[in-house]
C-alpha positions as CSV (number, residue, x, y, z in Angstrom):
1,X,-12.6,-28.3,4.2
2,X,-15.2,-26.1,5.1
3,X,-13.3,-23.9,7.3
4,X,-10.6,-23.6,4.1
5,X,-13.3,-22.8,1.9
6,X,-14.8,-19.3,4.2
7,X,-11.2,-18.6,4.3
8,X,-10.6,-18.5,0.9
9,X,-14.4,-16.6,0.3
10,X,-13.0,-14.3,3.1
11,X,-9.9,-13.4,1.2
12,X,-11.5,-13.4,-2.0
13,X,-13.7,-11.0,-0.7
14,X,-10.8,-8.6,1.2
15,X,-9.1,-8.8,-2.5
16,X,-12.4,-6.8,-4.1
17,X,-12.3,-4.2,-0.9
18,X,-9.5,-3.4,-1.8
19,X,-9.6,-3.2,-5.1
20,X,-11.9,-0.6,-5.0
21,X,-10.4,1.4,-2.1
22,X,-7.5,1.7,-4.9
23,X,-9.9,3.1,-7.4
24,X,-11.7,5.5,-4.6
25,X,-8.5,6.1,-3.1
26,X,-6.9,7.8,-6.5
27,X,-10.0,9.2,-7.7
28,X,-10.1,12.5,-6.3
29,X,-6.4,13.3,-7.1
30,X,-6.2,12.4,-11.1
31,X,-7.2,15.4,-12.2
32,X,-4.4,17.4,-9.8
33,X,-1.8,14.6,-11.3
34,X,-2.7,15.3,-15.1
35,X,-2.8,18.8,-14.6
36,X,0.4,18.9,-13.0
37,X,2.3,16.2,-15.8
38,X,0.7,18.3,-19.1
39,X,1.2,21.6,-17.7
40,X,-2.4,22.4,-19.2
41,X,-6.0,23.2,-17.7
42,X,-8.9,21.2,-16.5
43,X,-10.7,20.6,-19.8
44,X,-7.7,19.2,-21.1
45,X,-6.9,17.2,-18.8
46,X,-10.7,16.0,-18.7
47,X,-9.8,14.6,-22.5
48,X,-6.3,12.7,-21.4
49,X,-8.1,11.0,-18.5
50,X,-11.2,10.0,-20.9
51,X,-8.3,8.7,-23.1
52,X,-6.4,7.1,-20.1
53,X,-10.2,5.4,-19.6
54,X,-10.6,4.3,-23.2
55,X,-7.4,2.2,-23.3
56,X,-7.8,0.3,-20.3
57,X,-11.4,0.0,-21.0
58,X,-10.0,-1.9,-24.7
59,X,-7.5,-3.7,-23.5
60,X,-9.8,-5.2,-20.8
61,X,-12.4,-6.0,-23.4
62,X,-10.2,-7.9,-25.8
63,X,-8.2,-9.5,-22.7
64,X,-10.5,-10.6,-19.7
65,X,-12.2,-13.4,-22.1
66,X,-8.0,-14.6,-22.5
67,X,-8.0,-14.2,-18.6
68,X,-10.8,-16.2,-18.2
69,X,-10.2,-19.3,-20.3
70,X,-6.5,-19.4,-19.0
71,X,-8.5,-19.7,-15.2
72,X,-10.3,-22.5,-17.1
73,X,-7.1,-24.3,-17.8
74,X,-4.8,-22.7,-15.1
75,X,-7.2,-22.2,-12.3
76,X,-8.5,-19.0,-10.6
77,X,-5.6,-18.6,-8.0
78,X,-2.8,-18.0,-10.6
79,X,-5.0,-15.7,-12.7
80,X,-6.5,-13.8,-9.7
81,X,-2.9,-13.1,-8.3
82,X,-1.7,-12.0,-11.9
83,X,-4.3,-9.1,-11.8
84,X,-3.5,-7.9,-8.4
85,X,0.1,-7.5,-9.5
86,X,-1.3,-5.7,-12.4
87,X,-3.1,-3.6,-10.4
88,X,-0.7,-2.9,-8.5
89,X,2.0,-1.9,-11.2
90,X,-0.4,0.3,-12.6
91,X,-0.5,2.3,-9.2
92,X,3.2,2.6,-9.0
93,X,3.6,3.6,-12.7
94,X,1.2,6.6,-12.1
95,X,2.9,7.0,-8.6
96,X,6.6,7.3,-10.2
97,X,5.5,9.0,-13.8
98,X,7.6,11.3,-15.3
99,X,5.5,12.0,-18.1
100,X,2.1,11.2,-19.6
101,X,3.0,8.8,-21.5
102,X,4.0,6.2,-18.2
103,X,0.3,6.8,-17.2
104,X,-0.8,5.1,-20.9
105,X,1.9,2.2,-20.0
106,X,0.7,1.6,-16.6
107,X,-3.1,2.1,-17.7
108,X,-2.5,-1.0,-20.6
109,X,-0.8,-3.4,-17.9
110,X,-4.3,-2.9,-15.9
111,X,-6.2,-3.5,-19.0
112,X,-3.9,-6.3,-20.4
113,X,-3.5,-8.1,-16.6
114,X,-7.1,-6.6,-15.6
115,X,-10.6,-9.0,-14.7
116,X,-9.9,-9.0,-11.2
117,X,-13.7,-8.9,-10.6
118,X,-14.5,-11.7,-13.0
119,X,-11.9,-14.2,-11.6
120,X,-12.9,-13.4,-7.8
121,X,-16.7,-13.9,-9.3
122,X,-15.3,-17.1,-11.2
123,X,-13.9,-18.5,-7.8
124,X,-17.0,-17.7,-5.5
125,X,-19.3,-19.6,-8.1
126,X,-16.3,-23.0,-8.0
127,X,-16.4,-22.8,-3.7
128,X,-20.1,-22.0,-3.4
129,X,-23.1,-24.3,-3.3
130,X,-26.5,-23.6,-4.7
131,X,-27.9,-22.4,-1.6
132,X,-25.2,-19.6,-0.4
133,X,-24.4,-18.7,-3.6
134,X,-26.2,-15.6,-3.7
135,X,-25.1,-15.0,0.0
136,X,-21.8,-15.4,-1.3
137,X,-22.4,-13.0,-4.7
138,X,-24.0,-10.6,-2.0
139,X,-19.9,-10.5,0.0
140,X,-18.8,-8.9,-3.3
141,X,-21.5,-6.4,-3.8
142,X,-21.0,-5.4,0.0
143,X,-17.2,-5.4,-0.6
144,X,-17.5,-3.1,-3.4
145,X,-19.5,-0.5,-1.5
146,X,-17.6,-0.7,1.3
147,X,-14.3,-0.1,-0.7
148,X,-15.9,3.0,-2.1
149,X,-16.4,4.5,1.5
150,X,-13.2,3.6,2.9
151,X,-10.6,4.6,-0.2
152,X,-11.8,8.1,-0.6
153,X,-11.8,8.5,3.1
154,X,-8.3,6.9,3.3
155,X,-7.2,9.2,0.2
156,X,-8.2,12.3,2.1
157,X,-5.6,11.6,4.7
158,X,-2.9,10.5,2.9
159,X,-3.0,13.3,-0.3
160,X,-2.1,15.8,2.5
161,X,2.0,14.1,2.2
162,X,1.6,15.0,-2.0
163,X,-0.5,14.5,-5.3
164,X,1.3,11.5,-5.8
165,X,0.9,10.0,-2.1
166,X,-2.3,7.8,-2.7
167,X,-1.2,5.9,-5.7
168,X,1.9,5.1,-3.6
169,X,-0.9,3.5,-1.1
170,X,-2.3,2.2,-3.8
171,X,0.2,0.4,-5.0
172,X,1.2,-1.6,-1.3
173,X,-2.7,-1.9,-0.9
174,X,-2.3,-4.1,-4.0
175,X,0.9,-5.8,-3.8
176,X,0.2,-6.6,0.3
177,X,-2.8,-8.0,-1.0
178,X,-1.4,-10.1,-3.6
179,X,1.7,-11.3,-1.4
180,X,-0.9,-12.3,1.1
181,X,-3.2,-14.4,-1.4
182,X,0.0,-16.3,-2.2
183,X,0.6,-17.7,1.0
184,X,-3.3,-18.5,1.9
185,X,-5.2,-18.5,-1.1
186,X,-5.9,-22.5,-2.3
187,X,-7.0,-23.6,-6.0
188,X,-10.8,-23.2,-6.4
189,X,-11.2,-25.2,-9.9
190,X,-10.3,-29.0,-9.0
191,X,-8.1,-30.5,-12.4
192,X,-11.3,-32.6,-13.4
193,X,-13.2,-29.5,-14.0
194,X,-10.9,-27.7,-15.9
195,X,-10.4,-27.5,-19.7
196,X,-8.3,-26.6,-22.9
197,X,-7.4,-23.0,-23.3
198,X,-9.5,-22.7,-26.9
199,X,-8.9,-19.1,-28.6
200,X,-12.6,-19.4,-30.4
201,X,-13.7,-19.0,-26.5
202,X,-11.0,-16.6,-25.6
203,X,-11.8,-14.2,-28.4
204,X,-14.1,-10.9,-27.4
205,X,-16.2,-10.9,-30.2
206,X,-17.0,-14.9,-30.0
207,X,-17.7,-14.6,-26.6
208,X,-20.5,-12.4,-27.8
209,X,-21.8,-14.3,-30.0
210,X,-21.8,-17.0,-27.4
211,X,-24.4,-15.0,-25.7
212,X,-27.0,-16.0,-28.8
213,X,-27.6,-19.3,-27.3
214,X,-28.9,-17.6,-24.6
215,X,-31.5,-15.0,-25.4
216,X,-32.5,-13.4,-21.9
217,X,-28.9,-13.3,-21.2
218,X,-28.2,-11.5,-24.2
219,X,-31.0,-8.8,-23.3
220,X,-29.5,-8.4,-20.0
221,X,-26.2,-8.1,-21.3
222,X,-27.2,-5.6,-23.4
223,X,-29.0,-3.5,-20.8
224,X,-25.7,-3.6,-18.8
225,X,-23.7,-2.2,-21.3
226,X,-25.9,0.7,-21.5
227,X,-25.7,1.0,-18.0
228,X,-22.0,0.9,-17.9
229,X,-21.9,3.4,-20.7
230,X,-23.8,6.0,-19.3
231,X,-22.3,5.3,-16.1
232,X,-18.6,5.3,-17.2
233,X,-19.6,8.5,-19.0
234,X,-20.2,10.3,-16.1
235,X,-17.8,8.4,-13.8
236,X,-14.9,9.6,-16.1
237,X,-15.5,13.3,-16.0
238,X,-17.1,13.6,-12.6
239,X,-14.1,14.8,-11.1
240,X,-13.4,17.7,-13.4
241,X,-16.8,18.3,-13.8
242,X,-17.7,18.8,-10.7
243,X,-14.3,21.0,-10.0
244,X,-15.2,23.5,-12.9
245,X,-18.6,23.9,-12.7
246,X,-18.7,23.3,-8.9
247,X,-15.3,24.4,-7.5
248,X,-15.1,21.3,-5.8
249,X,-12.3,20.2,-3.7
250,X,-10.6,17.0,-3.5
251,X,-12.6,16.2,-0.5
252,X,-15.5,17.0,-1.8
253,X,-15.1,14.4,-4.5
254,X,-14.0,12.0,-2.3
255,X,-16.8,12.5,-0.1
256,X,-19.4,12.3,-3.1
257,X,-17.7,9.0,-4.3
258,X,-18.5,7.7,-0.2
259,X,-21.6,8.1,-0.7
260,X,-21.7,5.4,-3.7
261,X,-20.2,3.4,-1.7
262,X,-22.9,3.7,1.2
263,X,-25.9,3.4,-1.3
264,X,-23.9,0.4,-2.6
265,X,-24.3,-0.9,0.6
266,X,-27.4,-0.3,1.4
267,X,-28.7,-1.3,-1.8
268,X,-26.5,-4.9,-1.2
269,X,-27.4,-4.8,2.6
270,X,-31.5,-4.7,2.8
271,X,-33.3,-2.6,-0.7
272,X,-32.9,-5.8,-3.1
273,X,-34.8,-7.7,-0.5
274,X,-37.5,-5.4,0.0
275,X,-37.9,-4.6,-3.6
276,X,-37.9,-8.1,-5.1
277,X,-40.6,-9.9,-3.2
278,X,-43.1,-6.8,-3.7
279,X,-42.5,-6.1,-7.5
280,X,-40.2,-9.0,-8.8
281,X,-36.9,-9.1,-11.0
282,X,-38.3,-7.4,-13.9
283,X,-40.3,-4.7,-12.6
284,X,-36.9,-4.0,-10.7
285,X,-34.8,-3.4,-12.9
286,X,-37.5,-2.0,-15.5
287,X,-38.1,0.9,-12.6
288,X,-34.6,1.0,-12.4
289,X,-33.8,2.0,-15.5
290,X,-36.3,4.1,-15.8
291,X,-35.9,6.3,-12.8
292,X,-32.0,5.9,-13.1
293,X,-32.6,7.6,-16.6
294,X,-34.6,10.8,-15.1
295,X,-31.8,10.8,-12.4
296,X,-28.8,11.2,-15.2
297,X,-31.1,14.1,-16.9
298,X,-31.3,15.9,-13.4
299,X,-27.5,15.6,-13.7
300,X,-27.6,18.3,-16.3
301,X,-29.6,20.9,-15.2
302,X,-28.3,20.8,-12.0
303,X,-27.0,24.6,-10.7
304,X,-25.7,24.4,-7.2
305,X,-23.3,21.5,-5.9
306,X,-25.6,20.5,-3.0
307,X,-28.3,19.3,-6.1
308,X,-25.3,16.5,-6.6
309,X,-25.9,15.4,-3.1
310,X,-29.4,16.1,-3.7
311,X,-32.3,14.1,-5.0
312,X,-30.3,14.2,-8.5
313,X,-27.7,12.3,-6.9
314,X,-29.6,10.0,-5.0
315,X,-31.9,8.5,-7.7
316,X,-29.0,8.0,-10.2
317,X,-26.6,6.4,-8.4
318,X,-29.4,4.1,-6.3
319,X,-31.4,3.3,-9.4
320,X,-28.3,2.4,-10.8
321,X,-27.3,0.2,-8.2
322,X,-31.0,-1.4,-8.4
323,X,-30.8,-2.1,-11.7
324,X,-26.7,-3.3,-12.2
325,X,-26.9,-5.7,-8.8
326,X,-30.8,-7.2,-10.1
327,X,-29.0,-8.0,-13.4
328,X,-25.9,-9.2,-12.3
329,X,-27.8,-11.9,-9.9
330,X,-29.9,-12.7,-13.1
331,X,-26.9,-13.4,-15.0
332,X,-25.1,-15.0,-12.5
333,X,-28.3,-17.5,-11.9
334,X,-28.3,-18.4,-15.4
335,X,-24.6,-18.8,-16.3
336,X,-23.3,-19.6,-13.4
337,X,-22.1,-23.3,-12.8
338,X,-24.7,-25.4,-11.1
């Protein structure tokens, strides 16, 4: 039982690496692939790929609390599987796309099949006792930073056959992982824990107000969103950014996006523990944010391209890190199944 249960962590945990090589795989490329389907300039294309953004972004918010209770009923395996595919045909749409309109199809599927990260998170918390479940939180964390250093690396190589070539990789990234997960991947949720698909759960803005009951939760919730907005802000016109203002390559951005990835992991790997026994959980992230604000500010009045790499660079993404991995592990600790 044991062994079956690391093996399905293990996989679980190979799912979210490459999920996120996907995303760092494609990154540096979208603005090359909207350019080249509008026939118009950078700053256009900047607003179709904020667009592309927004309706994923909506359709995940409305949907992943639908995922989520149908995991409750259905289990996390068939749900988890689901988004891969989703994933996956997502890739291949943009891979295939004749016009900008298939991008918008492909981008809803994500959004309507998307909450891969909440269903893997859903299935480490059903196979993981109290005492390695932050060790088992701490495999996603380390999966997501690794992801971020190995797609844009892998995406360097492979745009050299075409614009289109890395969503192609994508695309069997995802659907080798999802084949795979259906051959080894066992039920997490046992039938005696599950229960009734209920739409007052499953809708978004119930599943807010759910969070009243549970007033620290709610204030970290709402410090995460901020982080995610100012984050997504910048995440979803770094690349064009960064190429008009900086006349950054593809490599370039791929090579900035690494270096997430690497602060992810040492943020994951050995920071957290550091910082927490010397200042605690709320001074954390409370530094965090503050620091991680001064760092988004530098963002602006930086002039040269190396001040991206630079201590700009450095204290916004880390800080961000700090902050986004010390609330997620207070989250998970309080709403997490014990």
């Amino acid at each position: 039982m044991t062994v079956r249960r690391n093996s399905a962590i293990i996989f679980v945990v190979i799912a979210v690496l490459i999920d996120f090589m996907g995303i760092g795989l494609i990154a540096p490329i979208i603005p090359k692939l909207l350019e080249q389907l509008t026939g118009k300039g950078l700053s256009d294309s900047a607003g179709y790929s904020g667009w592309l953004s927004f309706v994923y972004a909506l359709l995940l918010f409305f949907c992943a609390p639908i995922m989520g209770n149908l995991s409750d009923q259905y289990g996390r395996r068939p749900l988890l599987l689901i988004s891969l595919l989703g994933l996956g045909v997502d890739y291949l749409f943009s891979a295939f796309s004749p016009t900008l309109g298939w991008l918008f199809l492909g981008r809803a599927i994500a959004g309507l099949c998307g909450a891969s990260i909440t269903t893997a998170s859903a299935y480490i918390a059903d196979v993981s006792t109290p005492e390695n479940r932050a060790q088992n939180f701490g495999l996603i964390g380390a999966a997501f930073g690794a992801g971020f250093v190995l797609g844009p690396a892998l995406g360097g190589l492979v745009a050299h056959w075409g614009v289109r070539a890395p969503f192609i990789a994508a695309a069997c990234l995802s659907f080798c992982n999802a084949t795979f997960g259906y051959f080894v991947l066992p039920e997490s949720l046992l039938p005696e824990n599950r229960r009734r698909f209920e739409w007052r759960r499953a809708n978004a803005i119930g599943s807010l107000q759910h969070l009243r009951q549970y007033p620290l939760v709610l204030a970290l919730a709402a410090a995460l969103f901020f982080i995610y907005l100012s984050g997504q802000s910048l995440q979803s016109t770094w690349n064009f950014y960064t190429m008009f203002k900086f006349d950054w390559s593809e490599g370039m951005i791929g090579a900035s996006l690494a270096l997430v990835g690497v602060m992810t992991l040492i943020v994951q790997g050995g920071l957290i523990r550091i910082i927490i026994p010397r200042v605690g959980n709320r001074n954390a992230i409370f530094l965090g944010l503050l620091i991680y604000g001064a760092g988004m500010t530098a963002f602006a009045f930086a002039t040269q391209g190396w001040m991206m790499f630079g201590a700009a660079f450095l204290a916004a993404a880390l800080c961000c890190l700090i902050s986004f991995l010390l609330a997620w592990r207070a989250l998970r600790h309080y709403m997490a199944p014990k």
